[in-house]
N, C-alpha and C positions, 0 to 999 in steps of 0.2 A: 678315614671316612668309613660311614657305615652303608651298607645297603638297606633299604626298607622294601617290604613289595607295596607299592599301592595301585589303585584300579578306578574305572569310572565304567560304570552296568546302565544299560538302557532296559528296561524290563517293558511289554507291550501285552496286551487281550489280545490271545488265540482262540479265541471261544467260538469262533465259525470252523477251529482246524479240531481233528483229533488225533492221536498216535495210535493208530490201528494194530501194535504188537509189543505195547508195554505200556509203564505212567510216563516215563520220560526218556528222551536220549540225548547225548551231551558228544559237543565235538569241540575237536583241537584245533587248530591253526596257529602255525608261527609268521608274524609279518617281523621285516626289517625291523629291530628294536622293540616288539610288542607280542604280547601274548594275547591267544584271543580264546576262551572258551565262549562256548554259545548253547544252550542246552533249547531244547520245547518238548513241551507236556508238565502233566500234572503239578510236578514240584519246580518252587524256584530254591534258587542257591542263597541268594541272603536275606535279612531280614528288611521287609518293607516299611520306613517312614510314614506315619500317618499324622494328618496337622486337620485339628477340629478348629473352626472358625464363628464363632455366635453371629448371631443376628446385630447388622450397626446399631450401637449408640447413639438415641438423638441428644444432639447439642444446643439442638434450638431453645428451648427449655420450653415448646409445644407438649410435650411429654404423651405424642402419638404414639398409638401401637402402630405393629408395623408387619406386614404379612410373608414376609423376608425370612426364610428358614436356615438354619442356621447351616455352615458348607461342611463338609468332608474331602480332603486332596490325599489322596485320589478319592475321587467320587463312587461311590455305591455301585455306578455303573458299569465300571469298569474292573472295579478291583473291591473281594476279590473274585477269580477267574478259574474256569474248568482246566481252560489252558492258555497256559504260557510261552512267550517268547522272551528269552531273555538271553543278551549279550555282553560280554565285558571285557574291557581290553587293561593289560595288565601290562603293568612295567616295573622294575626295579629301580627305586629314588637314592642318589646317594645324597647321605646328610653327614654333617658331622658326628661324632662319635658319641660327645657328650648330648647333642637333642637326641639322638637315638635313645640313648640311656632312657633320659624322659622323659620320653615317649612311652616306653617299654615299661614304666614305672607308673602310666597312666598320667601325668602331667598335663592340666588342660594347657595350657599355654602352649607346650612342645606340640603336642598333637596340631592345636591352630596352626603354627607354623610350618608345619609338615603339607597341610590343606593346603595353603598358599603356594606353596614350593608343586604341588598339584593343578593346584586354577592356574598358574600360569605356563603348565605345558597343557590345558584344554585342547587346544584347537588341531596338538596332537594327536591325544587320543581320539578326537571326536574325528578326524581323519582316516584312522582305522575303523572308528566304529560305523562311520556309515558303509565304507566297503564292503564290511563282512555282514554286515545288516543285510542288504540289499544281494548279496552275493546267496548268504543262503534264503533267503527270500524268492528270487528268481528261480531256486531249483527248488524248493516247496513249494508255497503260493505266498503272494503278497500280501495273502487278508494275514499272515502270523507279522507282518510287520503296519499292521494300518491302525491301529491303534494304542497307542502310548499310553503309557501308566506312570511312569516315572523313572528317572535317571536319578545314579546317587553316586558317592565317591567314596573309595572306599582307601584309609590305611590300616595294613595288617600289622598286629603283634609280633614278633618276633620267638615269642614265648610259651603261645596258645595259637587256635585256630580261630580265636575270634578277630575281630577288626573294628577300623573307630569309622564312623558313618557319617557324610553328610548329605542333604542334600540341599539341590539350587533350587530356591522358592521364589518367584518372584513378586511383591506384592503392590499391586497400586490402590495408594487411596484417593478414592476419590470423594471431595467434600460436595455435601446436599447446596442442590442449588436450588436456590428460589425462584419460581417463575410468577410474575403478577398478574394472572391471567386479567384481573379488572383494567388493569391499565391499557391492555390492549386497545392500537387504536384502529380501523377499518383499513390503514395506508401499510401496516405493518407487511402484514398479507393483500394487496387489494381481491377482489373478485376476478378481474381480468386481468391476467397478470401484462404489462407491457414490458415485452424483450427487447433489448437492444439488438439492433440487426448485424451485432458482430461476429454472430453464426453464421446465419442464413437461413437457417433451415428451423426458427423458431422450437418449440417446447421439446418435437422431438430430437434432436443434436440437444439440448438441455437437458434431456433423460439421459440420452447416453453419458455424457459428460456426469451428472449426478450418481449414475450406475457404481461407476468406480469412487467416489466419496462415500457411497454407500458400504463398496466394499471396505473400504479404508476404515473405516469407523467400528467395522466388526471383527476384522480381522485381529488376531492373537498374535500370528507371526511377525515379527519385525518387518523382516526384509518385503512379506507378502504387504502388508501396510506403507512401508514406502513406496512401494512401486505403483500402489492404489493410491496414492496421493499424487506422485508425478505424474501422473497419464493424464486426469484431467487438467491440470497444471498446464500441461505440454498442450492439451486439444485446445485449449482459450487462448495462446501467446500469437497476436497476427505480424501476419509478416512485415515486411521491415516498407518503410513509406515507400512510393515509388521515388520520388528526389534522389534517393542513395542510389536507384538503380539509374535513373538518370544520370548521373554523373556519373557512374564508373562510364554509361554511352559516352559520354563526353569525353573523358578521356583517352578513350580507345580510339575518337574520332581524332585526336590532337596526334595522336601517333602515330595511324595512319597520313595523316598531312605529312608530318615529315617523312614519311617513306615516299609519298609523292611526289615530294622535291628534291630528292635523293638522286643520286648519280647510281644508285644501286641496281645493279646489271639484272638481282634477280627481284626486283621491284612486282612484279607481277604476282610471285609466288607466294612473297613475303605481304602483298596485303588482302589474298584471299587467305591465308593464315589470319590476318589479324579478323577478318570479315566472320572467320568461325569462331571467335572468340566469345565466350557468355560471362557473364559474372559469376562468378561463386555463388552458390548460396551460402546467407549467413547464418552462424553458428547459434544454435538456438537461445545460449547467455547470451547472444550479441543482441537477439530479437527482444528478450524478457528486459535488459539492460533498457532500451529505445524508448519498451512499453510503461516500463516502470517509471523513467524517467520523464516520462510524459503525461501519466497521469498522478502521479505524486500521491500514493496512498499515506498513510501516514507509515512511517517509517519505511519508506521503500530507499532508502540508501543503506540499511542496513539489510534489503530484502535483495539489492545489485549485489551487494557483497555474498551474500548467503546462494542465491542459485546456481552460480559455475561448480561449486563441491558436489550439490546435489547432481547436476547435472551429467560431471563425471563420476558418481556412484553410478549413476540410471546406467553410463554405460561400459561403467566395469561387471556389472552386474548382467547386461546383458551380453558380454565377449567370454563370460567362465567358461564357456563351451570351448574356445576355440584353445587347442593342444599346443601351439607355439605361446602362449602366451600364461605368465606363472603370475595367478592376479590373488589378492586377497582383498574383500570389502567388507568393513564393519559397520553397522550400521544402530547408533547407539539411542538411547531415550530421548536425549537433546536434539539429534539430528530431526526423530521423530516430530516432536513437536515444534521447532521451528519452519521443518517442512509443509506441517497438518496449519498451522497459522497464517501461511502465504497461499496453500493453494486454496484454501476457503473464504479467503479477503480476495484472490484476483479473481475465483471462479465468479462468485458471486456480483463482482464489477461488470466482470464480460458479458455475463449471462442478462444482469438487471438494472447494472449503475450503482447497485447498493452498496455504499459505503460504512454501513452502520449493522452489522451482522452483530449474532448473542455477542455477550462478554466472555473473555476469557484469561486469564490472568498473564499467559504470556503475549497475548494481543498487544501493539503497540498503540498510544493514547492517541486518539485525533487532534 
């Protein structure tokens, strides 16, 4: 086996910080299994990725112009930069001897495979890198880490001091949609809108509730976007019919009967115990599960089956705090939009009746 060194660098705009007694200074740290330089000021360490992006093609065969400029990642805004923050956490990979060779020979294939053998210790390094991120950030100041330029991944040569470079771009396309404005008819939108009184608090609780779709829809971050999807999800789910509460009374009330007729010496104690007794509340799947099944959206047995996962993400997500417990959540494209699909079809029921929101492709057919 061979060793390789590879790395993954978050590089960020310091351009609010300066280095008051040089262009740059660079620090060491060694964590359990990882190497951490971190430098800020004028100079960064490797070479920065740049991906020019045109203006869309139209498909339509409209053959519109279109006022849409063409992109730069990293953007003009950001990069580049007076000053610099940049971190990278460093490991040695063993590979076998022969990829190493071809690797070392520049071989694309070998190099791809060496990435891979990379992306799948990510969540390592990205472990280290926010520690020391935030670590020297707190004893500078946080603006050299509040801006992001880009993250890349790096395998070194063995042979030279150069290294083979990639970086994680992610791209969505999103195809043009056609809106028929003439079609429009006055019931789409009415003038007065009529809410269903499954708030209470009419338009304003419908703002609030809209508030976080709002954010959902703008948000970049994964995790920040699910969690903008869930909340108003969670604020429209009502609670569970009175009947279910009813009967758990009933049955409390059957139990206590038999204590009454009971030879049981401490009879007394034993049915002010049961007298304090409440129901559980139910589990918020158990509520969506009730709701769902009650008003029968179109595909809502496969919307029963989908909310319990989301529901226990909402709250792994909201336990990472707590130190006795060792949690990992991933929260992937698909989750995304099956999530963004449900709460924009129930919100939109709770709030209006509306069963007939835009199209969407992963939308289920009426």
């Amino acid at each position: 086996m061979t060793k390789i060194k590879v790395g993954i660098s978050r590089l960020y705009n310091a351009n609010p910080c300066f280095i008051s007694n040089g262009n740059s200074v660079c620090f060491n740290l060694q964590l359990p299994d990882m190497e951490i330089v971190a430098s800020i000021g004028k100079d960064i360490r490797h070479l920065v990725r740049i991906w020019n992006f045109g203006p869309p093609t139209d498909t339509t065969g409209r053959q519109t112009t279109t006022k849409i400029q063409p992109r730069r990642i990293p953007g003009p805004d950001v990069f580049p930069a007076d000053c610099y923050y940049e971190v990278e956490a460093i490991q040695w990979l063993e590979v076998d001897d022969e990829l190493a060779a071809l690797f070392n020979e520049r071989d694309v294939t070998a190099r791809e495979k060496i990435f891979v053998l990379l992306r799948a210790k990510k969540n390592e390094f990205y472990r280290s890198l926010d520690f020391t991120t935030v670590l020297f950030a707190l004893r500078f100041h946080a603006l050299i880490a509040s801006v992001p330029i880009t993250e890349q991944m790096y395998v070194y040569y063995t042979d030279c001091k150069e290294e083979a470079i990639s970086t994680s771009l992610t791209i969505n396309v999103t195809p043009l949609v056609q809106i028929d404005a003439l079609n429009f008819s006055s019931n789409l939108v009415p003038a007065r809108l009529s809410f269903t009184d499954f708030l209470g608090k009419g338009w304003t609780r419908a703002s609030d509730t809209f508030s976080w779709l709002l954010k959902a829809w703008q948000a970049q971050d994964e995790v920040l976007k699910f969690v903008s999807l869930f909340t108003p999800l969670e604020m429209v789910i009502p609670a569970l019919p009175d009947s279910k509460t009813a009967e758990w009374y009933l049955k409390r009330e059957k139990i206590a009967q038999l204590i009454r007729d009971s030879d049981e010496a401490e009879k007394a104690d034993l049915l002010k115990f049961m007298d304090d007794q409440r129901p559980a509340p139910p589990s918020l799947s158990e509520r969506f599960r009730c709701w769902a099944a009650d008003v029968r959206l179109a595909g809502w047995e496969k919307d029963i089956m989908a909310f319990p996962k989301f529901s226990r993400m909402r709250n792994l997500l909201l336990h990472q705090g707590e130190s006795e417990l060792e949690l990992k959540v991933t929260v992937d494209a698909q989750d995304i939009r099956t999530l963004e699909d449900i709460a924009e079809r129930y919100v939109s029921f709770a709030l209006f009746g509306w069963t007939d929101i835009y199209n969407n492709k992963d939308r289920p057919a009426a």
